[in-house]
N, C-alpha and C positions, 0 to 999 in steps of 0.2 A: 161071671168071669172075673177073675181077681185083676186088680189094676193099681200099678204105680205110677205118682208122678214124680219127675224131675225139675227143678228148678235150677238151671244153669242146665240145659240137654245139650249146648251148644259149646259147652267148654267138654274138657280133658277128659276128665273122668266121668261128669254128667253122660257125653255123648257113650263113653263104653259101658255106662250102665244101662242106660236107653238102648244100646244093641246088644246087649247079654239075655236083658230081660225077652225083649222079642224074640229071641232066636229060642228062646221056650215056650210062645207062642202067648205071652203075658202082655196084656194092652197096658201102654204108656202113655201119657200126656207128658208136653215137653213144656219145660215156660224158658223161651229164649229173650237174651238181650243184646245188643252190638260188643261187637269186638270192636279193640284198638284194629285200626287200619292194616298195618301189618301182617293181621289174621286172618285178614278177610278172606283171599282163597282158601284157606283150612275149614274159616267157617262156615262157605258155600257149597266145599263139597262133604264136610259132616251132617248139613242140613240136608242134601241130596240125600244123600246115602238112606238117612232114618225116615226121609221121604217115600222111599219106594214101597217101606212094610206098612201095608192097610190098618194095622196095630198101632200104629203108630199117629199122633194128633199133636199138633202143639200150638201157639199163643206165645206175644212178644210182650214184655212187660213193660216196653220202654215209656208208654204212654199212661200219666198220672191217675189214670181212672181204670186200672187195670183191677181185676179182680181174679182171686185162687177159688178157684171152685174142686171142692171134695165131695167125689160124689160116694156114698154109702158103701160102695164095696173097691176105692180104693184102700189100701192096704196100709201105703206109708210113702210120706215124702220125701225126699231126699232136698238137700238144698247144698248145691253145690256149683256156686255161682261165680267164682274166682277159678282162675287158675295159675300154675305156675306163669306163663305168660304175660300176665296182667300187671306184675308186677314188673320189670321191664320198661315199663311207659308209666309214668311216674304222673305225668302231668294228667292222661289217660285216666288214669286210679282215683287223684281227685277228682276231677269228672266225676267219676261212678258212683265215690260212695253215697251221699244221698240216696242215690237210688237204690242201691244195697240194702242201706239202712231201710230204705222204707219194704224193699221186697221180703225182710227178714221179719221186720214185726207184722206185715200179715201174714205170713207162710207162720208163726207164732200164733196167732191170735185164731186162724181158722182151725190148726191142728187140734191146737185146746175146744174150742168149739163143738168140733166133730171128733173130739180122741183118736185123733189119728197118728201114728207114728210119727214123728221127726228123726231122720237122723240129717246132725249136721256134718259138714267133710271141715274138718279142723286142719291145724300145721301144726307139724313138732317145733316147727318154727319160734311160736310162742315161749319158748325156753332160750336164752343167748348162748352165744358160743361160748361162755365161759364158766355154764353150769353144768353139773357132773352128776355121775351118779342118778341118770332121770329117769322116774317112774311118772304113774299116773298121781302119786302123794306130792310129787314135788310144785313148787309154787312158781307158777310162768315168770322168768324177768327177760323178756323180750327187747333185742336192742337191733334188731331192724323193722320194716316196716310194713314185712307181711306176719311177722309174729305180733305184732303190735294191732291191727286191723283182724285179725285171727280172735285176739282177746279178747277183745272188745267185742266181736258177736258174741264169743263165747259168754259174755259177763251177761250181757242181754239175753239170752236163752234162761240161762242159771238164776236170773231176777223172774223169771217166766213160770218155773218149773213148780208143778204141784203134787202133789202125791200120788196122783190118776193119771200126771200125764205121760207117756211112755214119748221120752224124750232122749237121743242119744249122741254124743260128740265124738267121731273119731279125729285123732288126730294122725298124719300120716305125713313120712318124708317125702325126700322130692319123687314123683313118681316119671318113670320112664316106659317106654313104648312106641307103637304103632300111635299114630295122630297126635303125638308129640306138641304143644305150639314152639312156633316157630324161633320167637325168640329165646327160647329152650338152647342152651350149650352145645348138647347132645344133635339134635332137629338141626341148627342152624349150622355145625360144621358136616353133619350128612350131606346137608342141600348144596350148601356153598364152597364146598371143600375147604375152608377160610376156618381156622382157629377164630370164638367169639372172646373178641378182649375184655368184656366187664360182664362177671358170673353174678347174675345177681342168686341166682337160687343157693339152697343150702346144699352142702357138699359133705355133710355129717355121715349120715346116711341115703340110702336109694330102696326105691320097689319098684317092681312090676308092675305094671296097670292090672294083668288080670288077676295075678296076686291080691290086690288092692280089692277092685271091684266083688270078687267073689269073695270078700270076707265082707264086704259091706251089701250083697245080698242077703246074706243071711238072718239078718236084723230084715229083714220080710215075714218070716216066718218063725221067728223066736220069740216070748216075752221079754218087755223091760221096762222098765220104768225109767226115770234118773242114772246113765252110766256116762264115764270118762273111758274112751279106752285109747291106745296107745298101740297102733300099727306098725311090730317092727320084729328085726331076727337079731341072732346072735353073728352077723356077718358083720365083717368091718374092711374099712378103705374099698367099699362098693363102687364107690364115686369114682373114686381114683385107676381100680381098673375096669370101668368103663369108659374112663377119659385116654386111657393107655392103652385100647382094642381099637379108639377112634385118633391115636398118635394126637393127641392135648396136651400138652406141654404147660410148665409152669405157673400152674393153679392151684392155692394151696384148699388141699385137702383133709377137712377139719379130723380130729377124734371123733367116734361114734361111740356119744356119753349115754346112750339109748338102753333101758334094759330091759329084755324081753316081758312083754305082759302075759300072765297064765287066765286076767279076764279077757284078753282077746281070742285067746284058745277056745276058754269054757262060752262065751259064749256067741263070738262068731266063726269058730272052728279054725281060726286065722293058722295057715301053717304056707309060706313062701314057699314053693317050690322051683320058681323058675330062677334058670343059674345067670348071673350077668351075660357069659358068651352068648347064654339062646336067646336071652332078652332082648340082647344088641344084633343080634342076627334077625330076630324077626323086625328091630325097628329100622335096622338099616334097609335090610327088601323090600317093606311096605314101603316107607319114603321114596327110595329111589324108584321102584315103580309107577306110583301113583306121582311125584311130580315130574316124570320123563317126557310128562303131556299136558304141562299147566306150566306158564309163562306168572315168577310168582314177581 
């Protein structure tokens, strides 16, 4: 029975790839870590939720003698241990990274081990607002401090990488949806009907979670070796009318210097299909449903 694990199953995207996979009836292992406080009902009831599917197992790694186990007919790992979130609680972030760093060089060192897939979940972040014209050729200069923490695994994977090892980094904009965190723009004026005064995320570009997720399945089931690729469309000021269906007012809203990649196509089939209104319509239903009955 094939099986993937996830590293971060308790964050954003970790947690919707952790229930994509099952809902195909594919066994998971999850390796979860503490949220900032802020989170913690989100990330009680994501832990619920992937609790109920018997497929489903997971392990906390906050504890120094923690160990990744790959057992022979896992598949590939995902390691996607940050989320937009995290970044938000500043003080939080240092806290973490140590532990990051150390969750990233063995989720490294066992994949190569056992040749096991990596893919890691990158930010377009890594590029600053004032560089143009971005492919997967252009040279990261990162001037906040989830592009910057972004880079920095990325250097460390790329110091890593050998000719056998099937290794892969996407990098992906701010992603939007269903289980949103909280301190998210989008999630926090859902919740609180309150405009959030300080955006930290990027407003360049936007995706879909399922958009996102199902193009980062597919590195399940395709070869690779060493790739960069670059999750993104020919859509522009995404941000901005998602911030204008939710009445957000006076947030400036960067250019979307992003240019479509043809390796994301060729080789995780990447094509967005979901339109901002149904994206924002299914995150707005979930949220307001699911916290109609949680005291956050």
């Amino acid at each position: 029975m094939a099986k993937v694990i996830v590293v971060g199953s308790n964050r954003f995207v970790g947690f919707h790839l952790c229930t994509s996979f099952l809902n195909e009836g594919i066994e998971v292992k999850g390796y979860t870590h503490e949220a900032h406080k802020g989170e913690s009902s989100l990330q009680e009831e994501m832990l619920a939720f992937l609790g109920r599917n018997a497929n489903f197992t997971s392990e906390q790694i906050e504890d120094e003698n923690w160990q990744l186990t790959i057992d022979s007919d896992t598949e590939v790992v995902y390691f996607t241990y940050f989320d937009g979130g995290d970044f938000d609680h500043l003080e939080f972030l240092r806290e973490k990274m140590q532990d990051a760093n150390k969750a990233l060089i063995q989720t490294i060192t066992t994949c190569r081990q056992t040749n096991t897939k990596l893919v890691f979940l990158s930010s377009l972040r890594v590029f600053g607002d004032e560089q143009t014209e971005i492919t997967e050729e252009t040279i990261p200069k990162p001037d906040h401090r989830e592009g910057k923490l972004m880079l920095h695994f990325e250097k460390m994977i790329e110091k890593s990488t050998q000719p056998d090892f099937p290794c892969m980094i996407v990098r992906v904009p701010t992603v939007y949806g269903p289980w949103q965190p909280l301190a998210m723009c989008y999630q926090h004026t859902i919740i609180h009907k309150t405009q959030k005064q300080n955006v930290e995320e990027d407003t360049r570009h936007l995706l879909y979670i399922d958009d996102v997720v199902k193009a980062l399945k597919v590195s399940q089931r395709v070869p690779f070796n060493y790739e960069l690729v670059h999750l993104v469309n020919s859509q522009d000021r995404e941000w901005g009318k998602g911030a204008h269906l939710l009445k957000i007012k006076g947030i400036e809203e960067k250019v979307n210097e992003f240019k479509e990649s043809v390796k994301a196509k060729e080789l995780l089939n990447f094509q967005p299909k979901v339109s901002i209104k149904e994206g924002m319509y299914q995150q707005m239903s979930h949220t307001r449903a699911m916290f109609s009955y949680m005291s956050l």
